[in-house]
N, C-alpha and C positions, 0 to 999 in steps of 0.2 A: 266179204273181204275186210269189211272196216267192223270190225267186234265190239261191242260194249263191255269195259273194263273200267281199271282204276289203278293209280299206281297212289301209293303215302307219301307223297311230295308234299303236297300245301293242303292247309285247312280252309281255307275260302274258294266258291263256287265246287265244295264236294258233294258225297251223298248227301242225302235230307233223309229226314226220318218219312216216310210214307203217313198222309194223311193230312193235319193241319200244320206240324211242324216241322222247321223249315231252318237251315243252315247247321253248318257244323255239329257236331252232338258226339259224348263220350263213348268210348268203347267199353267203358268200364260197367259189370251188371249192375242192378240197381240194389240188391237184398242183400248187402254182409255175406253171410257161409251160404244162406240159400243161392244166391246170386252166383255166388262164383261155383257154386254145385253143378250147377245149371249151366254153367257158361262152360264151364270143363265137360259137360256130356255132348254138348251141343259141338263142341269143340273133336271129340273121341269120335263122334259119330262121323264128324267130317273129312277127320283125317283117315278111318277107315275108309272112307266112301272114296277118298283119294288115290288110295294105291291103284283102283280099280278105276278112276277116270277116263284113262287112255283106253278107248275100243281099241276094236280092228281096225288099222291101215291110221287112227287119226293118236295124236300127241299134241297135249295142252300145257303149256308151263306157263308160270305165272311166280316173279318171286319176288310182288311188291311194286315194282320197276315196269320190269319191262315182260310182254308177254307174248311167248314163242306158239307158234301152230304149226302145226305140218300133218298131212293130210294125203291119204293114195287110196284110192276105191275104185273098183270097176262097177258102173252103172247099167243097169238095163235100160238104156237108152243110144238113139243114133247121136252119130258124133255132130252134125250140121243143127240139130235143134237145139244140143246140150250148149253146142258155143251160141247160141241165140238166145238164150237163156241167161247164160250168163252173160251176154254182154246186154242184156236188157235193163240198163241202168234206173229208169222210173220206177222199177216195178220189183227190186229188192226184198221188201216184205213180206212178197210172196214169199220169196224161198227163205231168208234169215228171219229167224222171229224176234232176233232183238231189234230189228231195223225197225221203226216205226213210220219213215218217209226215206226216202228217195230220190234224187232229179239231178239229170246231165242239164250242168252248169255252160251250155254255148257247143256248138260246132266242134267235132273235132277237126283236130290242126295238121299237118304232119306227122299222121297216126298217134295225137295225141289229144286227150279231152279230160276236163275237170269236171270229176263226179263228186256230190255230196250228195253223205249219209247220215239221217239222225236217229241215235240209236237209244234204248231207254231198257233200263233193267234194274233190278232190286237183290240188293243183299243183305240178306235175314228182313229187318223192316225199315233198310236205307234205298232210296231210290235217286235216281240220275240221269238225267234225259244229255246224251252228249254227241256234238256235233264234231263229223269225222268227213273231212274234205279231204279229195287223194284226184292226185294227176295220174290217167290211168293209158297205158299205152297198147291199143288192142294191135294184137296179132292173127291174122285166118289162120297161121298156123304157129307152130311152136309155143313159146312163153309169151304171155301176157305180163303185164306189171301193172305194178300201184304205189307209188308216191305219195306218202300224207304231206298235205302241206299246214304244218304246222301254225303260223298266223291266221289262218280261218278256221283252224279245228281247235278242240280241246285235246290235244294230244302231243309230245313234244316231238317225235318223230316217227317214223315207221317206213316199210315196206315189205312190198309182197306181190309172190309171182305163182301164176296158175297156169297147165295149158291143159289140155283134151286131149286123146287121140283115139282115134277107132281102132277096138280089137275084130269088133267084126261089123256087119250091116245094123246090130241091134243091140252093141256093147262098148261101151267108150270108158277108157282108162283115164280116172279125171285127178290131177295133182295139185296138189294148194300147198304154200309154206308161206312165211312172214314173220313178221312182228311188228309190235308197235308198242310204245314208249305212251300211257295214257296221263294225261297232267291235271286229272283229279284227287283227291283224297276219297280214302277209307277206309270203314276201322279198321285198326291192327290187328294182329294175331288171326282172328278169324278169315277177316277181307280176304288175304290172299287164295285160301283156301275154294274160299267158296266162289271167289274168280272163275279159279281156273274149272271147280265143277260147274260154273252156269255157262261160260264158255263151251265145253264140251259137251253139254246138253245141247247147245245151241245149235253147234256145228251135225249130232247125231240127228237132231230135228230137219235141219238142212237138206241134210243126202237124198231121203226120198221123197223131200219137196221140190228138189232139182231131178231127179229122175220122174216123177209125177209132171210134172210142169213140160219136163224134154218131151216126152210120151205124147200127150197130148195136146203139142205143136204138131208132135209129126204126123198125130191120126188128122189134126185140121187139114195138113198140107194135102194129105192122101183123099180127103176127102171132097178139096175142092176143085169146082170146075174144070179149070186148067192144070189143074194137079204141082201150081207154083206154091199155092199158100204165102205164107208171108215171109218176109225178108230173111235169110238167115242170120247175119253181121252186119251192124251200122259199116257204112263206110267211111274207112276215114277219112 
């Protein structure tokens, strides 16, 4: 829920160059005609690769600002482990690969609880590790949501709502949409581009790591003793 981005707002605490150097750096190539040769293929190739970013059922937009998702897939998985899965807030990483940590920040309250996420990705050879804190309001049934709160995150707003539903014993209909406002910098022209393609790589790596992970709660449950396995939804 909480994605590794960037919006061209401010030049301080943005990407870094990956390696030893560190803070702000030009967009601009380095070599005269060779450079901008380079920067223009690099560029063609990206915007090709773009029309074709939106799979089946998922849609990434990114346009500098602010960046949209929306998301509809049927899973081969039951619906009571897919929502344990996802509400499994530590354990993030698992299924998002930009997520690098994870951890439900206290108790939920009145079916409400603050989750942070830190999340870390690279565009072209700029890297950014950015923290995404979101008040999250879980549902056993219907919509779920996510509130970024903004003064503990790098991000200036956002929101996003998910739910589940069984289509049958062994297939659940899983819906995601959102946005989120990210209040880093990165370079221009290209950045946005390749946003929205690391994004969507993100999300297609996702899918059968959240049907892999569902699966394999429900063979534990089936498998044990009492045949309860473990919890399906925190409670709120």
């Amino acid at each position: 829920m909480a994605m590794a981005v960037a919006s061209a707002r401010r030049l301080n605490g943005g990407f870094r160059r990956s390696g030893l150097a560190r803070g702000p750096v030009s967009a601009l190539p380095p070599g005269g005609r060779t450079g901008w040769l380079a920067c223009g293929l690099l560029l063609a190739g990206l915007t090709a690769g773009d029309a074709a970013s939106d799979g089946p059922g998922a849609q990434v937009r990114f346009d500098g600002t602010r960046l949209d998702i929306s998301l509809d897939a049927v899973l081969n998985a039951p619906l009571a482990e897919l929502n344990a899965v996802m509400h499994d807030y530590d354990r993030f990483d698992r299924i998002f690969p930009l997520v690098v940590e994870s951890v439900q920040l206290g108790e939920f309250r009145d079916g409400v609880g603050r989750v942070r996420a830190d999340i870390e990705g690279c565009i072209l050879v700029f890297c950014r590790r950015l923290r995404h804190v979101l008040d999250v309001r879980a549902a056993g049934r219907g919509w779920n949501s996510a509130v970024s709160v903004p003064a503990a995150s790098d991000v200036r707003a956002g929101h996003f709502v998910w739910r589940a539903d069984a289509l049958d014993a062994e297939h659940t209909r899983f819906r995601f949409s959102g946005w989120v406002e990210p209040d880093v910098w990165i370079p221009p022209v290209i950045g946005p581009i390749a946003v929205r393609r690391t994004v969507q790589r993100s999300f297609a790596d996702a899918l059968p790591r959240l049907e892999q992970e569902a699966r394999e709660r429900a063979e534990r449950r089936r498998r044990a003793p009492d045949g309860a396995g473990p919890a399906t939804l925190p409670a709120p």
